[in-house]
C-alpha positions as CSV (number, residue, x, y, z in Angstrom):
1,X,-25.4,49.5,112.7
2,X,-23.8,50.3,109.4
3,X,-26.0,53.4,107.5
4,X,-27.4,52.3,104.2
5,X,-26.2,54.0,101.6
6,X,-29.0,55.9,99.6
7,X,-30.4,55.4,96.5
8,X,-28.7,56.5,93.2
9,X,-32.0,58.5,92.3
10,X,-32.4,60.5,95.8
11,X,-32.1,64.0,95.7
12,X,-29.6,64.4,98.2
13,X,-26.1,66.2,97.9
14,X,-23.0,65.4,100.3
15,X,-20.7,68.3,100.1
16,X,-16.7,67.3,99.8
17,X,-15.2,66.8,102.4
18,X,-13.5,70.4,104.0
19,X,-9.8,70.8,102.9
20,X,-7.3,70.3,106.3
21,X,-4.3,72.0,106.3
22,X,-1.9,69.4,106.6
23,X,-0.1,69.1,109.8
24,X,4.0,68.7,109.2
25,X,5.2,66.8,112.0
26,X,9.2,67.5,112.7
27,X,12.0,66.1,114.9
28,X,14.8,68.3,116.4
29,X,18.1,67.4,118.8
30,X,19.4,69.9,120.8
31,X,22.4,69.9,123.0
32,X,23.4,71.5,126.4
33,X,27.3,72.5,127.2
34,X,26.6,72.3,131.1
35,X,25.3,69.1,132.3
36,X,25.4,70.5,135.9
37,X,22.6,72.7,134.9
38,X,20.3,69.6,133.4
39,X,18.9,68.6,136.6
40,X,17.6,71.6,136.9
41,X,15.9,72.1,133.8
42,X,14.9,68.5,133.1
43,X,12.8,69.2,136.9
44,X,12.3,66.7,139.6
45,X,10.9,62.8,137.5
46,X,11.9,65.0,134.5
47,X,8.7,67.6,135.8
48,X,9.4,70.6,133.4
49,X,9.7,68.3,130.0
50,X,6.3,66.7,130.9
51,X,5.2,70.8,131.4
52,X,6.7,71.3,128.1
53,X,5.0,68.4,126.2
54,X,1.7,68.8,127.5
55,X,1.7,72.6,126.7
56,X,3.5,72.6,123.1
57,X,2.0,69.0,122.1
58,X,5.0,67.5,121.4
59,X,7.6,64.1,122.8
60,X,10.1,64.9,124.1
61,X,13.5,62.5,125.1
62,X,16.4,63.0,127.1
63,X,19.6,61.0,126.5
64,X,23.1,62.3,128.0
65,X,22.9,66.1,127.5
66,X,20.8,65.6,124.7
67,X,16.9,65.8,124.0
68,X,15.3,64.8,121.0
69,X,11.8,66.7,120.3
70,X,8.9,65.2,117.9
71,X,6.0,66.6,116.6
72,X,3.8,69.2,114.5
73,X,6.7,71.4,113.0
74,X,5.7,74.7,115.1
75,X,5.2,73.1,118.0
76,X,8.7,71.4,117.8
77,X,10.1,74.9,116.7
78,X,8.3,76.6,120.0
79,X,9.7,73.5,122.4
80,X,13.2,74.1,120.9
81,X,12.9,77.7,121.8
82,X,11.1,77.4,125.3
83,X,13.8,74.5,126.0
84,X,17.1,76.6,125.1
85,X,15.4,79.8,127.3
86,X,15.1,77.6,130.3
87,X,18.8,76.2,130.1
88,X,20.0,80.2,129.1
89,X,17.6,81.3,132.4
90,X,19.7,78.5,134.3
91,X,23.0,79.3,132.9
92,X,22.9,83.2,134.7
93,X,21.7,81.8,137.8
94,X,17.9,82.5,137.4
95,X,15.7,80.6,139.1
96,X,13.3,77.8,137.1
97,X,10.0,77.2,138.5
98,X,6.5,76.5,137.0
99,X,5.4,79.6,136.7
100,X,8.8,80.9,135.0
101,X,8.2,78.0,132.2
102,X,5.0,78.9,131.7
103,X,5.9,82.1,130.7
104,X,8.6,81.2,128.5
105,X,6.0,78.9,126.8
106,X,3.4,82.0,126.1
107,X,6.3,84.0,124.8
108,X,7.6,81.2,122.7
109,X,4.9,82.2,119.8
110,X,7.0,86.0,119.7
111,X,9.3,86.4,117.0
112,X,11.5,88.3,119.5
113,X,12.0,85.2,122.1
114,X,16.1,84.8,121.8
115,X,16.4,88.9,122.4
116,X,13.4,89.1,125.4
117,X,15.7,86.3,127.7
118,X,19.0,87.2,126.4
119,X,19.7,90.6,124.8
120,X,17.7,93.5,124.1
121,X,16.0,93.0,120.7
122,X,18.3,94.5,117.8
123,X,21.5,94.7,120.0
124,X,22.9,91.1,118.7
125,X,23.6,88.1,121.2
126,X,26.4,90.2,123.5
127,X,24.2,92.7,124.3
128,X,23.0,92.3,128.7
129,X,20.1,90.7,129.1
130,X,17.5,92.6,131.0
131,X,17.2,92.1,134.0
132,X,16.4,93.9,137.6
133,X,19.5,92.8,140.4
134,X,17.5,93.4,144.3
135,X,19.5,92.6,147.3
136,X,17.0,89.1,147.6
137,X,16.2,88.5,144.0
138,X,17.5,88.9,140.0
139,X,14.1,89.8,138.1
140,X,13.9,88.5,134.5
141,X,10.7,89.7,132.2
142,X,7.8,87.0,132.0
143,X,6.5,88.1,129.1
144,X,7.1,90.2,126.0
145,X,5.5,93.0,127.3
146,X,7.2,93.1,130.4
147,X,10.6,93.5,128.6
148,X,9.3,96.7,127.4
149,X,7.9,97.7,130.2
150,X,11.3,97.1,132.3
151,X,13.0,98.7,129.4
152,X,11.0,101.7,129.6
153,X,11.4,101.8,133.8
154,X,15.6,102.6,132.6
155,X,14.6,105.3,130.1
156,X,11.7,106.9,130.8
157,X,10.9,110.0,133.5
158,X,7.3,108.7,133.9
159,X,5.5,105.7,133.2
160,X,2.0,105.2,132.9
161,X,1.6,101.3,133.4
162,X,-1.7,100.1,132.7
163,X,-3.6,96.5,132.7
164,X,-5.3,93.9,134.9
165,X,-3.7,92.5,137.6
166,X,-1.1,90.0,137.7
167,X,0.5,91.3,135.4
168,X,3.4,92.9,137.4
169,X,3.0,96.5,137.2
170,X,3.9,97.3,140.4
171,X,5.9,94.6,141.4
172,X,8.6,95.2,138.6
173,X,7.9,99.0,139.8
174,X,9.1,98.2,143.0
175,X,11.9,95.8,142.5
176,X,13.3,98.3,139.6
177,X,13.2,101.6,142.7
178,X,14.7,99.0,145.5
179,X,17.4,98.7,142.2
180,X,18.5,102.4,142.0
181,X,18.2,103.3,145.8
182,X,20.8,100.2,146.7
183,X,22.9,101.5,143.9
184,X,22.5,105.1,144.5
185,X,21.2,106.7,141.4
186,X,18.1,107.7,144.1
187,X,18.2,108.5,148.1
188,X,14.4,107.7,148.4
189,X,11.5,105.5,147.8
190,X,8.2,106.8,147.7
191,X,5.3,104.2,147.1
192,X,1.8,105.6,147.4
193,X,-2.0,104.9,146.6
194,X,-5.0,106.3,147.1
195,X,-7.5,105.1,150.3
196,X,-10.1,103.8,148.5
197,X,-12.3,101.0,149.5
198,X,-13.0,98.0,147.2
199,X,-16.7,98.4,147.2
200,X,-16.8,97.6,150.2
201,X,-17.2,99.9,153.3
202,X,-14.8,98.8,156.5
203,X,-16.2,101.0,159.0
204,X,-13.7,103.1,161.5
205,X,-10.4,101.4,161.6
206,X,-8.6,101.6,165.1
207,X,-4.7,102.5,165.6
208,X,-2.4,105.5,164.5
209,X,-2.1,106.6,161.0
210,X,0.3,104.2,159.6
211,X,-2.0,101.5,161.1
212,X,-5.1,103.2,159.5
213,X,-3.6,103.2,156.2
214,X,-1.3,100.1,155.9
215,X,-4.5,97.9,154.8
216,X,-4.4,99.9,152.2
217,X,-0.9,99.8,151.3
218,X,-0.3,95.7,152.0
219,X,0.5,94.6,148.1
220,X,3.4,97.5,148.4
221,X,4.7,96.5,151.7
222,X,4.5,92.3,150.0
223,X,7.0,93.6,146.8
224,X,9.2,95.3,149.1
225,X,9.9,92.3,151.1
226,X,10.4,90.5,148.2
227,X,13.1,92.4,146.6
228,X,14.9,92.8,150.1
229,X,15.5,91.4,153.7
230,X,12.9,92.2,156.1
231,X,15.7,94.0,158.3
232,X,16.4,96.4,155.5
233,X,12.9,97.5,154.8
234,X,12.5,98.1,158.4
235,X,15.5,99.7,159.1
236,X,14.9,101.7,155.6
237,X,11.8,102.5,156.4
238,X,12.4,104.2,160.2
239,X,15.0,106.2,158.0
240,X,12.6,107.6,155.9
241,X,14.5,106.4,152.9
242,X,11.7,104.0,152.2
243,X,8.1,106.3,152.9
244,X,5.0,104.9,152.4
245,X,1.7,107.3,152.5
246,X,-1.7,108.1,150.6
247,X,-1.8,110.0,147.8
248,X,-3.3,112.6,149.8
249,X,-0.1,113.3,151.8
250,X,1.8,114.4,148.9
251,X,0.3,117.9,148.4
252,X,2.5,120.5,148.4
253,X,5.6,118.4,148.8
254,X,8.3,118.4,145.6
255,X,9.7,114.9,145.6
256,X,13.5,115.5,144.2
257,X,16.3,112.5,143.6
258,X,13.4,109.9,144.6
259,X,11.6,107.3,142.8
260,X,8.1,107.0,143.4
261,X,5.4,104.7,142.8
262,X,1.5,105.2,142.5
263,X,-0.2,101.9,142.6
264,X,-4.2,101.7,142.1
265,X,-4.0,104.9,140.4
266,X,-7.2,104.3,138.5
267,X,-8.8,105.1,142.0
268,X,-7.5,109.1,142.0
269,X,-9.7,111.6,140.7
270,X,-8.5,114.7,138.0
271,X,-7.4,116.6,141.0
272,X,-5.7,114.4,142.7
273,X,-3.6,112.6,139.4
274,X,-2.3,116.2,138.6
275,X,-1.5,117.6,142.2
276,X,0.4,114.2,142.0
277,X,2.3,114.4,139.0
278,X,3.4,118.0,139.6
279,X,5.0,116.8,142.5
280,X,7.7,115.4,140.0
281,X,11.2,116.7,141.0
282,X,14.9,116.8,139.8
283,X,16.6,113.6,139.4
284,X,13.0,111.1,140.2
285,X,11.2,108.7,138.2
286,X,7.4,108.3,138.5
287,X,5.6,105.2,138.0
288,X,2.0,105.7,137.9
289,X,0.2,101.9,138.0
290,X,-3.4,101.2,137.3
291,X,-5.9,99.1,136.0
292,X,-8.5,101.5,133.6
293,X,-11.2,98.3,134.1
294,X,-11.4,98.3,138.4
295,X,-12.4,101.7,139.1
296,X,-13.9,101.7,142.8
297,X,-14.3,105.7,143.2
298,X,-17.8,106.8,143.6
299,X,-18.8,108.0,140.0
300,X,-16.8,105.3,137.9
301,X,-14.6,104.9,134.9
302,X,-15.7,108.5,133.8
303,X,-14.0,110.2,136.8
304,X,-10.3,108.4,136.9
305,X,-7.2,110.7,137.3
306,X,-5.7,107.8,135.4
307,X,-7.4,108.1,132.4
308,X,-8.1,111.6,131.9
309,X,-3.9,111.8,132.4
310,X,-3.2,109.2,130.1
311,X,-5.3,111.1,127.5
312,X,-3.2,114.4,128.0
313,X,0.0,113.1,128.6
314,X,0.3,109.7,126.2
315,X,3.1,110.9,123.5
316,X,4.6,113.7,125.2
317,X,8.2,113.8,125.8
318,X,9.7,111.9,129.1
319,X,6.4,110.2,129.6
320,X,6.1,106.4,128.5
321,X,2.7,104.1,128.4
322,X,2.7,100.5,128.7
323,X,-0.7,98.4,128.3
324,X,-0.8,94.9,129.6
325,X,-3.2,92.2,128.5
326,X,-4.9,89.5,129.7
327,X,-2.0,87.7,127.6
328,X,0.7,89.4,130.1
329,X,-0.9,87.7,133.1
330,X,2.1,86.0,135.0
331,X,0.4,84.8,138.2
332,X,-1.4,80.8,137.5
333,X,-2.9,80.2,134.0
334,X,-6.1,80.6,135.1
335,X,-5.7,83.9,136.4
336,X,-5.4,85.1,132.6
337,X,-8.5,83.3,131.6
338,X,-10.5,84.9,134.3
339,X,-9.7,88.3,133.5
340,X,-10.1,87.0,129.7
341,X,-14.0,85.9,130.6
342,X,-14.5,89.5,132.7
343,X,-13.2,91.8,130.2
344,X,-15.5,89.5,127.4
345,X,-18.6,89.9,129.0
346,X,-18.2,93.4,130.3
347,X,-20.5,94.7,133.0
């Protein structure tokens, strides 16, 4: 039923309508060189332009090599952009999956987009893109804090990695010291963590020591096999050039020409972060991975060798400190919103 309108002499007042911002719709064409490669990143029934358009909010049409994009001006300008970093991710022989377009898609809204998937930012379009080359796998960043992060795995002696999980800390970690021990530039790889239990308390687990602590150590062992074949990390490992052990097995050793990794480091206590880090020997790298919000050690937050290091150590020479976000996560979508809706609400 239609609303009467009132009378001229009530005392009511309708407030103007709120300005909108006007919404500039656009239309771009874009061209691909390689037809070979538009299979691929058109996706199986055109799958990966139907992921752009229901991300970004925009049509998108394919014709020959070409694709016509329509709608809101930004969103056209991020599709363009997401679109030519799929074909570029193609065109060095990078795989192009879901999860690898979604990425490009939350990194579409950084200025630095062109530079993160094909040069270094500053260093002009012939600079190499960066990248991690494993016997198994080429590793491209997933996000703009990634690139820095893999930048900073090249330059720096150790690197403090912090943020919530799925955000590949220690993967890129791992793939980055399979990297330098297959070229060389290290004869070891030492990936360690402490023993702590999840809040939860397993009880007496049977077996030898590497069968007491590999629980423990399972998301290590799961990047190794990913960067190489299984035969290699065996056969690496019985060599001793691969070693994995607790933290607590490190005392008194000096770890020279190795890279090592320290995964759940939020988990140590004072004592045990710096008997760890003065381990540090000629020619090695440290990574030192953690997540400041998921401390399990009895006490809390207040009693992490992670934090109390990064307090003392953040801006001193050779060390460098990456924080993730819940922005950074590159596992599903909804991985990000869930550690969004955690860190919100707090305890």
């Amino acid at each position: 039923m239609a609303r009467k309108p009132a009378p001229k002499d009530a005392r009511s007042f309708t407030p103007p309508p709120s300005p909108q911002r006007e919404v500039r719709r656009a239309q771009v064409d874009i061209s691909f060189d390689n037809q070979s490669l538009l299979g691929a990143l058109f996706g199986q029934f055109d799958a990966n332009l139907v992921q752009v358009e229901n991300r970004l909010g925009v049509f998108i049409s394919a014709r020959g090599n070409q694709l016509h994009i329509e709608g809101p001006e930004d969103s056209v300008a991020r599709a363009r952009d997401v679109l030519k970093a799929m074909y570029d991710r193609l065109a060095i022989g990078q795989e192009l999956d879901g999860g690898a377009i979604e990425a490009l898609i939350a990194m579409s809204d950084e200025p630095t987009l062109d530079g993160i998937v094909d040069a270094e930012p500053g260093k002009g379009k012939n600079a190499p893109p960066i990248m991690i080359r494993t016997r198994r796998k080429t590793i491209v960043p997933r996000s703009a804090m990634q690139a820095t992060y893999m930048r900073s795995l090249v330059r720096d002696d150790i690197i403090f990695a912090l943020g919530p999980a799925g955000t590949g800390k220690t993967y890129l970690a791992v793939a980055q010291a399979v990297a330098q021990l297959i070229t060389g530039s290290v004869q070891r790889l030492i990936l360690s963590r402490p023993a702590v239990e999840a809040g939860e308390k397993l009880g007496f687990l049977p077996g030898d020591m590497k069968e007491k602590v590999d629980p423990y150590l399972r998301p290590l062992y799961d990047a190794l096999y990913d960067c190489m074949p299984p035969e290699q990390v065996e056969r690496r490992l019985a060599s001793g050039e691969i070693e994995i052990a607790p933290i607590a097995f490190m005392r008194g050793r000096t770890l020279a020409d190795a890279f090592v990794i320290l995964d759940e480091a939020q988990n140590t206590t004072r004592e045990q972060m710096k008997m760890f880090l003065t381990r540090f020997g000629q020619n090695s790298r440290m990574v030192i991975c953690g997540d400041p919000n998921q401390v399990d050690i009895p006490g809390g937050g207040g009693m992490s060798g992670l934090a109390d290091a990064v307090g003392k150590l953040e801006g001193v020479e050779g060390f460098g400190t990456i924080r993730f976000t819940a922005a950074d996560v590159v596992r599903h979508p909804i991985v990000g919103r869930i550690v969004e809706a955690y860190e919100g609400k707090g305890e």
